[in-house]
mmCIF file of the C-alpha atoms, coordinates in Angstrom:
data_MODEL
# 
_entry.id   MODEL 
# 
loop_
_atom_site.group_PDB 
_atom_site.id 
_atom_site.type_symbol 
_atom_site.label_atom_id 
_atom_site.label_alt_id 
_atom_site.label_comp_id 
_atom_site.label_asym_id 
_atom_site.label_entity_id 
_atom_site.label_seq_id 
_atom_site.pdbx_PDB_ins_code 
_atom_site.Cartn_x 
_atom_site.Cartn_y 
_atom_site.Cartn_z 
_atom_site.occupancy 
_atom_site.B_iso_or_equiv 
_atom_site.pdbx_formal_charge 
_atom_site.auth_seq_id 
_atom_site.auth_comp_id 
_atom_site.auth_asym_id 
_atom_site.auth_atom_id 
_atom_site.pdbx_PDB_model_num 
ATOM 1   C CA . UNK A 1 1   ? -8.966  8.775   7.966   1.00 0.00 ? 1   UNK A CA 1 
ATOM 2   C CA . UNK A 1 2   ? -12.226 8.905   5.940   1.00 0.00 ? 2   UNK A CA 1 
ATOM 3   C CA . UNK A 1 3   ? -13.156 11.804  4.179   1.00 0.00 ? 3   UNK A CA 1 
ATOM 4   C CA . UNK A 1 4   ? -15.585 12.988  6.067   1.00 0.00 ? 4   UNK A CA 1 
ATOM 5   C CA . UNK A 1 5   ? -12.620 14.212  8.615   1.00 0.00 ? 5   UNK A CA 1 
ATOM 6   C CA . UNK A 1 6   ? -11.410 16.663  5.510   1.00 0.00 ? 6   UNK A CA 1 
ATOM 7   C CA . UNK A 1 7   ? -14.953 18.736  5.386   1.00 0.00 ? 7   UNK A CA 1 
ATOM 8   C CA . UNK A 1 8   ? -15.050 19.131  8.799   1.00 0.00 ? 8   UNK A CA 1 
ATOM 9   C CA . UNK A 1 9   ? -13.359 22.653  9.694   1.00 0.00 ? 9   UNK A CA 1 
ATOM 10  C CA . UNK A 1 10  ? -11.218 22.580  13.079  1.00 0.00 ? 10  UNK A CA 1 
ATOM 11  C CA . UNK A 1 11  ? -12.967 24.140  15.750  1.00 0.00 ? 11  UNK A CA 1 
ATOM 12  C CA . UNK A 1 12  ? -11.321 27.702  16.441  1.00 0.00 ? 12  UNK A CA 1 
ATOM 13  C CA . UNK A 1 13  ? -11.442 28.275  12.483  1.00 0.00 ? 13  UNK A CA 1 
ATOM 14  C CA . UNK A 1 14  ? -15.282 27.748  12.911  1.00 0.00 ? 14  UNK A CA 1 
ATOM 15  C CA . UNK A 1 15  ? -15.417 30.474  15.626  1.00 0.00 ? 15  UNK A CA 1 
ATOM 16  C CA . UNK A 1 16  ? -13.143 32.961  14.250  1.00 0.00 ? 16  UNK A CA 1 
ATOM 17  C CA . UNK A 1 17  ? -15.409 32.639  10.829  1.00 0.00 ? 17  UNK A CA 1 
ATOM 18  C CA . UNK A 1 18  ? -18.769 33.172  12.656  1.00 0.00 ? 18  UNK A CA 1 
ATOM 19  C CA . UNK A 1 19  ? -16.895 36.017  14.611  1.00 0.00 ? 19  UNK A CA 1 
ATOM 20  C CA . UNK A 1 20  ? -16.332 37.493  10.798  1.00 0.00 ? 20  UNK A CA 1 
ATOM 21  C CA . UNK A 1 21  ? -19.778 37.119  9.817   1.00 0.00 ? 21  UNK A CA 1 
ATOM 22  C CA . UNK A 1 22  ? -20.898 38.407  12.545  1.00 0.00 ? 22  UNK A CA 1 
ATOM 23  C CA . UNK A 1 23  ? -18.693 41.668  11.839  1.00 0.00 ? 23  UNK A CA 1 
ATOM 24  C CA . UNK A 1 24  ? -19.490 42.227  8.640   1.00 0.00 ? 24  UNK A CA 1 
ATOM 25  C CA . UNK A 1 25  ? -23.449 41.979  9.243   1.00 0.00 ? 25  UNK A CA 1 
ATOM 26  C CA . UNK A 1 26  ? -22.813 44.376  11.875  1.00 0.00 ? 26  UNK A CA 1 
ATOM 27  C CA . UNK A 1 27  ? -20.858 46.716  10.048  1.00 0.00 ? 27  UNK A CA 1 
ATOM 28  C CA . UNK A 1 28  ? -23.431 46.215  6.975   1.00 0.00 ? 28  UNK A CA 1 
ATOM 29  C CA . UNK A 1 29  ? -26.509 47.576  8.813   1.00 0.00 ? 29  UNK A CA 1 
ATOM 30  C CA . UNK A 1 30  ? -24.570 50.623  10.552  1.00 0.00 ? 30  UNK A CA 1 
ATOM 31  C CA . UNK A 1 31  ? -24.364 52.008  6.958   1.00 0.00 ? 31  UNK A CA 1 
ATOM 32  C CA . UNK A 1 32  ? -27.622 50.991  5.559   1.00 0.00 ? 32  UNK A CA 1 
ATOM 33  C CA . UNK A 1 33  ? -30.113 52.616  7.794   1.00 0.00 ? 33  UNK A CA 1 
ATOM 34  C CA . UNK A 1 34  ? -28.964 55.864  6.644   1.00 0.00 ? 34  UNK A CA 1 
ATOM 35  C CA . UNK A 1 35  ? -29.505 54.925  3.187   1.00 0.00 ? 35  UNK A CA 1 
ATOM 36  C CA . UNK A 1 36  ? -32.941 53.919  3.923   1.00 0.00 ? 36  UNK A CA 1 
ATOM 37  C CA . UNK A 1 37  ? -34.007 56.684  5.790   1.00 0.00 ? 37  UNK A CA 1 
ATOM 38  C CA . UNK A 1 38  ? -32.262 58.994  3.397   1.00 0.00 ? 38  UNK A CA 1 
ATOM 39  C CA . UNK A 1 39  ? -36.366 60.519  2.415   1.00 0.00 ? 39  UNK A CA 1 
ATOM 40  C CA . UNK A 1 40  ? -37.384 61.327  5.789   1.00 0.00 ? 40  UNK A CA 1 
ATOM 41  C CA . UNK A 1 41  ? -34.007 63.115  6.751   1.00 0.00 ? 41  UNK A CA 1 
ATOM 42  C CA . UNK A 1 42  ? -34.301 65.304  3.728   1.00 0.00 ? 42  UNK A CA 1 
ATOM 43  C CA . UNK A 1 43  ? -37.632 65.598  4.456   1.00 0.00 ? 43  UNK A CA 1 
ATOM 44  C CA . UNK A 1 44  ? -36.999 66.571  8.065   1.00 0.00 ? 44  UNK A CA 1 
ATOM 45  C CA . UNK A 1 45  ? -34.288 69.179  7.111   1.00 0.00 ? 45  UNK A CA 1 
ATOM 46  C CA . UNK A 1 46  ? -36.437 70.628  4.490   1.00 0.00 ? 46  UNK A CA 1 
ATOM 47  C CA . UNK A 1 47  ? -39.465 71.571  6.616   1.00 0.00 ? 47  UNK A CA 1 
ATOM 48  C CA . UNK A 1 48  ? -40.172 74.752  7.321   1.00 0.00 ? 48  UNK A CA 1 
ATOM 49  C CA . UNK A 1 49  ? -39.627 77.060  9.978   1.00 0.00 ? 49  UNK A CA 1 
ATOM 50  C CA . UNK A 1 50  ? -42.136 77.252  13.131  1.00 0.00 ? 50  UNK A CA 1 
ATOM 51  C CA . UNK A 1 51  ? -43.639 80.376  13.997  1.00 0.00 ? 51  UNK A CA 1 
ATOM 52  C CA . UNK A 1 52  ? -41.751 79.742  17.329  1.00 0.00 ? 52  UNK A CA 1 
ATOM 53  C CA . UNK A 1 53  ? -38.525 80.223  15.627  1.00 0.00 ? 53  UNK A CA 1 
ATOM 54  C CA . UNK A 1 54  ? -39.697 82.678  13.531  1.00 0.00 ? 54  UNK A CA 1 
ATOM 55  C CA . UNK A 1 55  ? -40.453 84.642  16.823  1.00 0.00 ? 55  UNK A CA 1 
ATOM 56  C CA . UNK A 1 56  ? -37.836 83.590  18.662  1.00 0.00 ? 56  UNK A CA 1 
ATOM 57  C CA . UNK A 1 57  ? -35.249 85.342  15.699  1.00 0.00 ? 57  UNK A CA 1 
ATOM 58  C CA . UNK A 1 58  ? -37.614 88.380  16.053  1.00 0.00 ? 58  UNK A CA 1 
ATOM 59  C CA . UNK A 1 59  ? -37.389 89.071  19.613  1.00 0.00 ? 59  UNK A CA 1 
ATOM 60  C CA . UNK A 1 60  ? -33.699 88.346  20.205  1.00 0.00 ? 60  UNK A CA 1 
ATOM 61  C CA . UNK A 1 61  ? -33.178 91.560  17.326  1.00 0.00 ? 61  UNK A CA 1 
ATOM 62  C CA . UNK A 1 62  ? -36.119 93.616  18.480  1.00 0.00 ? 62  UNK A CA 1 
ATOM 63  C CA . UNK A 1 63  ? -35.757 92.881  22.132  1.00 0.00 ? 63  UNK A CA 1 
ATOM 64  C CA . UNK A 1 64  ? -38.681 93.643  23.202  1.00 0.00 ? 64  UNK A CA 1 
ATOM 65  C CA . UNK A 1 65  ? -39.089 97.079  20.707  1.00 0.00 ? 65  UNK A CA 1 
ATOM 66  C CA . UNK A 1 66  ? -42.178 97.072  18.690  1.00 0.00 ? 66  UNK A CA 1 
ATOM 67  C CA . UNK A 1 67  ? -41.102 97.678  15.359  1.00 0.00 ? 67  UNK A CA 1 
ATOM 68  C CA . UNK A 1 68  ? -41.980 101.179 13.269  1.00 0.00 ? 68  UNK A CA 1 
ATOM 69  C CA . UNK A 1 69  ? -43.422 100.105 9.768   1.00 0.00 ? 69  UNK A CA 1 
ATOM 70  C CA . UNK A 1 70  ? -42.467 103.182 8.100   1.00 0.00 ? 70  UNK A CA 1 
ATOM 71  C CA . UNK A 1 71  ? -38.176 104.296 7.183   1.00 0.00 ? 71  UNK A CA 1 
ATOM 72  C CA . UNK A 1 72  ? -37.671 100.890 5.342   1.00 0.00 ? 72  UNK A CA 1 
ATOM 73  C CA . UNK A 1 73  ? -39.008 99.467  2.000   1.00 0.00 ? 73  UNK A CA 1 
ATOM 74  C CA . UNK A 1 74  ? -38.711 96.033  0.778   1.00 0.00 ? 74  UNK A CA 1 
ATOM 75  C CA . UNK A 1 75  ? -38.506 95.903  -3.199  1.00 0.00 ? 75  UNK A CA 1 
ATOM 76  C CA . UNK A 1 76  ? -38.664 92.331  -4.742  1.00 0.00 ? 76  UNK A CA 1 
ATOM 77  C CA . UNK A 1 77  ? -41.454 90.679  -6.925  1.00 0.00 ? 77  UNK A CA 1 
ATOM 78  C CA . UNK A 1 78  ? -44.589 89.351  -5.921  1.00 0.00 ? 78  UNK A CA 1 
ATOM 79  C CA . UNK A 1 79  ? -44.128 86.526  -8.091  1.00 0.00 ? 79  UNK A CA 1 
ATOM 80  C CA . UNK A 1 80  ? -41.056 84.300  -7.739  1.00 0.00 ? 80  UNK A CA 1 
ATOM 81  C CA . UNK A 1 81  ? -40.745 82.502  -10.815 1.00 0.00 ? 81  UNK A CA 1 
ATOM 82  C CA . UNK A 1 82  ? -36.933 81.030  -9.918  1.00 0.00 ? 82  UNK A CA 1 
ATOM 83  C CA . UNK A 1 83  ? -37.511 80.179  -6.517  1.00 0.00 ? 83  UNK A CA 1 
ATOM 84  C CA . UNK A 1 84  ? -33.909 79.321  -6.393  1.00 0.00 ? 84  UNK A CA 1 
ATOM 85  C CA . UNK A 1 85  ? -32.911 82.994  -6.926  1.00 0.00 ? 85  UNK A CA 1 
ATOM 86  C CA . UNK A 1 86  ? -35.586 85.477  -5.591  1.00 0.00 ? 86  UNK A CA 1 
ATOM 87  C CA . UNK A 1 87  ? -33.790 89.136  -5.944  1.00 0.00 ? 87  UNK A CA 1 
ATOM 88  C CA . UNK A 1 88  ? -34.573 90.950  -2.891  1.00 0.00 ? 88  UNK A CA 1 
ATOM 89  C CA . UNK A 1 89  ? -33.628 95.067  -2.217  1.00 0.00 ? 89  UNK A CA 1 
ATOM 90  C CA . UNK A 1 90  ? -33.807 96.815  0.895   1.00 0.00 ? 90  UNK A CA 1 
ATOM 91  C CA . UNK A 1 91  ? -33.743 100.654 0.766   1.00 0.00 ? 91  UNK A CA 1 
ATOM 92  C CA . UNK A 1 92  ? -34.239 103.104 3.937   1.00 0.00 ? 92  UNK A CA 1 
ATOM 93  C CA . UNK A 1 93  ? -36.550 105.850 2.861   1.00 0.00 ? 93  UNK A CA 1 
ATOM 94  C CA . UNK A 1 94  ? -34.900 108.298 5.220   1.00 0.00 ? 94  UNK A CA 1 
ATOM 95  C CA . UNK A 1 95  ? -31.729 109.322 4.679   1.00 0.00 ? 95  UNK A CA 1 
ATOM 96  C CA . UNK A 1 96  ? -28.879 108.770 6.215   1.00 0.00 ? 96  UNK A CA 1 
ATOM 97  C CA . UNK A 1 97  ? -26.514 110.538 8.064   1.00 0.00 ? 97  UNK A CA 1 
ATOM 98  C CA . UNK A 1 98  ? -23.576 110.414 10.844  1.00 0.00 ? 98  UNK A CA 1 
ATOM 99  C CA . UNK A 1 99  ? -26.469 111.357 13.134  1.00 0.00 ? 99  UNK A CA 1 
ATOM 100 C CA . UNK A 1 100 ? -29.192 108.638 11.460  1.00 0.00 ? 100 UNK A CA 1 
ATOM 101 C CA . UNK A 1 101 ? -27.832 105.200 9.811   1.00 0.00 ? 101 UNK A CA 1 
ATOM 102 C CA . UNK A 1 102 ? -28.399 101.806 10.200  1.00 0.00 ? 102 UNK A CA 1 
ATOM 103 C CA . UNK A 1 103 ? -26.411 99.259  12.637  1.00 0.00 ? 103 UNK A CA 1 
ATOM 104 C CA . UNK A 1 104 ? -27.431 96.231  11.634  1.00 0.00 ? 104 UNK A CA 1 
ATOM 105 C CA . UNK A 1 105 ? -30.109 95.027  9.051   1.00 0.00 ? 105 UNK A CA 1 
ATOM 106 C CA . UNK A 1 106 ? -31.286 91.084  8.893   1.00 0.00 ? 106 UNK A CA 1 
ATOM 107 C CA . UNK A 1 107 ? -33.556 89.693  6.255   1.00 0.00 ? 107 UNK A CA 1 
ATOM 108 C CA . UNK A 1 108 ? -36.119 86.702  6.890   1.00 0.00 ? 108 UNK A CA 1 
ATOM 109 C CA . UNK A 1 109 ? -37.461 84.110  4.870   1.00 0.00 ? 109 UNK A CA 1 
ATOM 110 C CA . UNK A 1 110 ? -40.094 83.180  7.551   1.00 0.00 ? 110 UNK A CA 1 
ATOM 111 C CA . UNK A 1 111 ? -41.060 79.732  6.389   1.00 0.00 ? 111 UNK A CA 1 
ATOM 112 C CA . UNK A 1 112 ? -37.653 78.406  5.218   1.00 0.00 ? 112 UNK A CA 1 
ATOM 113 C CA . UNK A 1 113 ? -36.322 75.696  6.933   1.00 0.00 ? 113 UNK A CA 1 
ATOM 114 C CA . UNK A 1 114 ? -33.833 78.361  8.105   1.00 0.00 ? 114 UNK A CA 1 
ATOM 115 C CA . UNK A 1 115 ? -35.507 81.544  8.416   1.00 0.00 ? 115 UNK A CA 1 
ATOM 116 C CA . UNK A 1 116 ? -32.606 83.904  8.906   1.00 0.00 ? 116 UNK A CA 1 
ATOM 117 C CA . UNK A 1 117 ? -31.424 85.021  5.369   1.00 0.00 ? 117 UNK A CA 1 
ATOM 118 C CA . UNK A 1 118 ? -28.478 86.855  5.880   1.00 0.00 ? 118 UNK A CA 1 
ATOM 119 C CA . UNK A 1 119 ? -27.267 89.827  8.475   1.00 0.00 ? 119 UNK A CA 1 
ATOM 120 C CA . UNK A 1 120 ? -25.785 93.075  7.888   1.00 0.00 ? 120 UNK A CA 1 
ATOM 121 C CA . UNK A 1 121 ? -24.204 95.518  10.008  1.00 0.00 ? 121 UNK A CA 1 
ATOM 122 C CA . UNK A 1 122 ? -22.689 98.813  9.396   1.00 0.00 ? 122 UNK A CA 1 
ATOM 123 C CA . UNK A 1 123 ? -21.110 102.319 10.164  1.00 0.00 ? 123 UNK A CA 1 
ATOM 124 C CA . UNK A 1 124 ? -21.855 105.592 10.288  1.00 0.00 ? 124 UNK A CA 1 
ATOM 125 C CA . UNK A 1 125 ? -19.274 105.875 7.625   1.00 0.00 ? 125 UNK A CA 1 
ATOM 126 C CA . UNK A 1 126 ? -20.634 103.544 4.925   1.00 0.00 ? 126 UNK A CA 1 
ATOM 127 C CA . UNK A 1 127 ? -22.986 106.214 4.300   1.00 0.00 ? 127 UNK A CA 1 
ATOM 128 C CA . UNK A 1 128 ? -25.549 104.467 2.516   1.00 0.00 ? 128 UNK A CA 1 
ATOM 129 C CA . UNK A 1 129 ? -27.742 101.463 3.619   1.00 0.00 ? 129 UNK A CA 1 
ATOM 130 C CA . UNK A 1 130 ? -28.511 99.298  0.977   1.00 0.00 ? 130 UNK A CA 1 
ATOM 131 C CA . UNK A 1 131 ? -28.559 95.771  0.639   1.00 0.00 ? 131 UNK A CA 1 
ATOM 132 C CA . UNK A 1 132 ? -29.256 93.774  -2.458  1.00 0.00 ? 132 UNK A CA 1 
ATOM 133 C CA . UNK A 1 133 ? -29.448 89.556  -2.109  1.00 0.00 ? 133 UNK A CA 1 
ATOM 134 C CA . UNK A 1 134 ? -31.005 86.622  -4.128  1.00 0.00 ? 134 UNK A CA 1 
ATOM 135 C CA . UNK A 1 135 ? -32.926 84.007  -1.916  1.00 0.00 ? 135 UNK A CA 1 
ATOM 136 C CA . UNK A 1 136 ? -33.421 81.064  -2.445  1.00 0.00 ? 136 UNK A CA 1 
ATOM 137 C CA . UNK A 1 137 ? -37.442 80.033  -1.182  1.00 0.00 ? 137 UNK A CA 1 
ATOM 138 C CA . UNK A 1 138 ? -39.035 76.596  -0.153  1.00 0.00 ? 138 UNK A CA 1 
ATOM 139 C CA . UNK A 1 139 ? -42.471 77.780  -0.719  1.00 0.00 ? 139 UNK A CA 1 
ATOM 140 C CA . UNK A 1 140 ? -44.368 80.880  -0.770  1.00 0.00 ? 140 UNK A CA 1 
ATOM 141 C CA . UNK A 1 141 ? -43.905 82.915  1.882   1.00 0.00 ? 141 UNK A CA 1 
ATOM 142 C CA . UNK A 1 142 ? -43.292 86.368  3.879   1.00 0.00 ? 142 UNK A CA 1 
ATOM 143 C CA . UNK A 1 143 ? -40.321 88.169  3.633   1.00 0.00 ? 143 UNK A CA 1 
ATOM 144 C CA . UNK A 1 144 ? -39.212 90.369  6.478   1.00 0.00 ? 144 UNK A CA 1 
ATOM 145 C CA . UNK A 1 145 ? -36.766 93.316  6.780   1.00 0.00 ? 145 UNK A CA 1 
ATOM 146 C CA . UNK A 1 146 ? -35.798 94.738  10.450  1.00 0.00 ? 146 UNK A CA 1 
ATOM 147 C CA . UNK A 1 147 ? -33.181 97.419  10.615  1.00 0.00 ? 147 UNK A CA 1 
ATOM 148 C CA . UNK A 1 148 ? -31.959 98.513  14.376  1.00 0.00 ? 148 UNK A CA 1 
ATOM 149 C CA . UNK A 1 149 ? -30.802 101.942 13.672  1.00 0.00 ? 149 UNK A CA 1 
ATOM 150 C CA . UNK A 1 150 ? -28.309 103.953 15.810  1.00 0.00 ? 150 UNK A CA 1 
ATOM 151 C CA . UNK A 1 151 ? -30.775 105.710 18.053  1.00 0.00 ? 151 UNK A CA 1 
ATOM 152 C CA . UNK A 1 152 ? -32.225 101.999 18.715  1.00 0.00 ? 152 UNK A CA 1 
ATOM 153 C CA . UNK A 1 153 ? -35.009 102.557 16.661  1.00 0.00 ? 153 UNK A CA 1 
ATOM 154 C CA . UNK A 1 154 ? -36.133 99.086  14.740  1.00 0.00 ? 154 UNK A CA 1 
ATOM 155 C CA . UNK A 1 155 ? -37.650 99.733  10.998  1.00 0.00 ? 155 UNK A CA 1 
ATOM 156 C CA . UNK A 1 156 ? -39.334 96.773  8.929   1.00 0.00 ? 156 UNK A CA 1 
ATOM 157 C CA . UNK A 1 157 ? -40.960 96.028  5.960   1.00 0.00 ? 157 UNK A CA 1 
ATOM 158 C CA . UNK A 1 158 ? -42.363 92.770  5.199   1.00 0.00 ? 158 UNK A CA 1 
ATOM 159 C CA . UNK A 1 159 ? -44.159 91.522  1.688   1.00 0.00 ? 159 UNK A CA 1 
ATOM 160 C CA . UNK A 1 160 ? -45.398 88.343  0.676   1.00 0.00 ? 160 UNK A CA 1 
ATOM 161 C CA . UNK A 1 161 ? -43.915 86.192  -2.123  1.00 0.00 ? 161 UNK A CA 1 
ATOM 162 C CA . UNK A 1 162 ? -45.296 83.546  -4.278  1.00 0.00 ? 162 UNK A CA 1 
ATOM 163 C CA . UNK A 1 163 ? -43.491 80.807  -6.180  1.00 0.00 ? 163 UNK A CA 1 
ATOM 164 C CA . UNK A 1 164 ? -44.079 78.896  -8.649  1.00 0.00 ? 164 UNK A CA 1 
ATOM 165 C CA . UNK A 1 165 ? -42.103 75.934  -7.141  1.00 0.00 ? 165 UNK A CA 1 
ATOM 166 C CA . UNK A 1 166 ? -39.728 75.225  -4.065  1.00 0.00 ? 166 UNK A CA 1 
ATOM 167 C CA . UNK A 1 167 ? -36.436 76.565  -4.605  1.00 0.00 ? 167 UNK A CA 1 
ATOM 168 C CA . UNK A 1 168 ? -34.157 74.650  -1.570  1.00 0.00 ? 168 UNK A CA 1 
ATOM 169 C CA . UNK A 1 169 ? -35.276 70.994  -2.385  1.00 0.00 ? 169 UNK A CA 1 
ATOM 170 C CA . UNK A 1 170 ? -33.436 71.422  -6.113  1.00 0.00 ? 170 UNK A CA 1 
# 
């Protein structure tokens, strides 16, 4: 035997390596596209709402109402300084009664990437309606408060917010 015979690898060993190679390559890029494209997914889930989503959140509460601008005030500040904690109040200007409270109350953050803040509903026996939140903004924006009160009525009050900085990308 010379010693060339001793470097040479039998022939299944030579498959079942390449078969191992092969594996771990494969395996290797299933898990490193993700890393790669980590940017542009953040970037895609950070974008902001369309106004055909916007609209789309609108009309499945209104359906097909038009809203009454007056019943319904919106108090936060017209600066947001923290855009990671925006305090936001809604208080109903009417009062309310067994005979005249709210059902259901939603809050939007119109250009977030999701625009629906939080929802609300109540009884005739909470006997007050209202809410108090912090949001957190991506940008400056509108804010929008619709209220569908028991005699299917639909209040809202909307104001516009500025910040100093996006508040979901931190």
């Amino acid at each position: 035997m010379t010693s060339s015979n001793h470097l040479v690898a039998p022939a299944h060993l030579v498959k079942r390596r390449q078969l191992l190679i092969a594996t771990a390559l494969g395996l290797s890029t299933t898990f490193l596209p993700p890393a790669l494209r980590a940017q542009s997914a953040i970037n895609e889930l950070l974008r902001p709402a369309t106004a055909a989503e916007v609209k789309a959140i609108l009309d499945d509460f209104t359906q097909g109402q038009s809203p009454i601008t007056t019943g319904l005030k919106l108090d936060m500040p017209v600066l947001g300084d923290n855009p990671a904690a925006v305090p936001v109040k809604v208080v109903f200007d009417e009062s309310i009664t067994p005979e005249n409270f709210c059902e259901e109350l939603i809050i939007l953050a119109e250009s977030n990437p999701k625009p629906l803040a939080c929802r609300f509903q109540f009884t005739a026996l909470a006997g007050t309606t209202e809410v108090a939140v912090r949001l957190r903004l991506i940008e400056s924006q509108n804010i929008r408060a619709l209220a569908r009160m028991n005699d299917g009525r639909i209040l809202m009050a909307q104001r516009h917010i500025t910040v100093t900085a996006g508040g979901c990308g931190m």
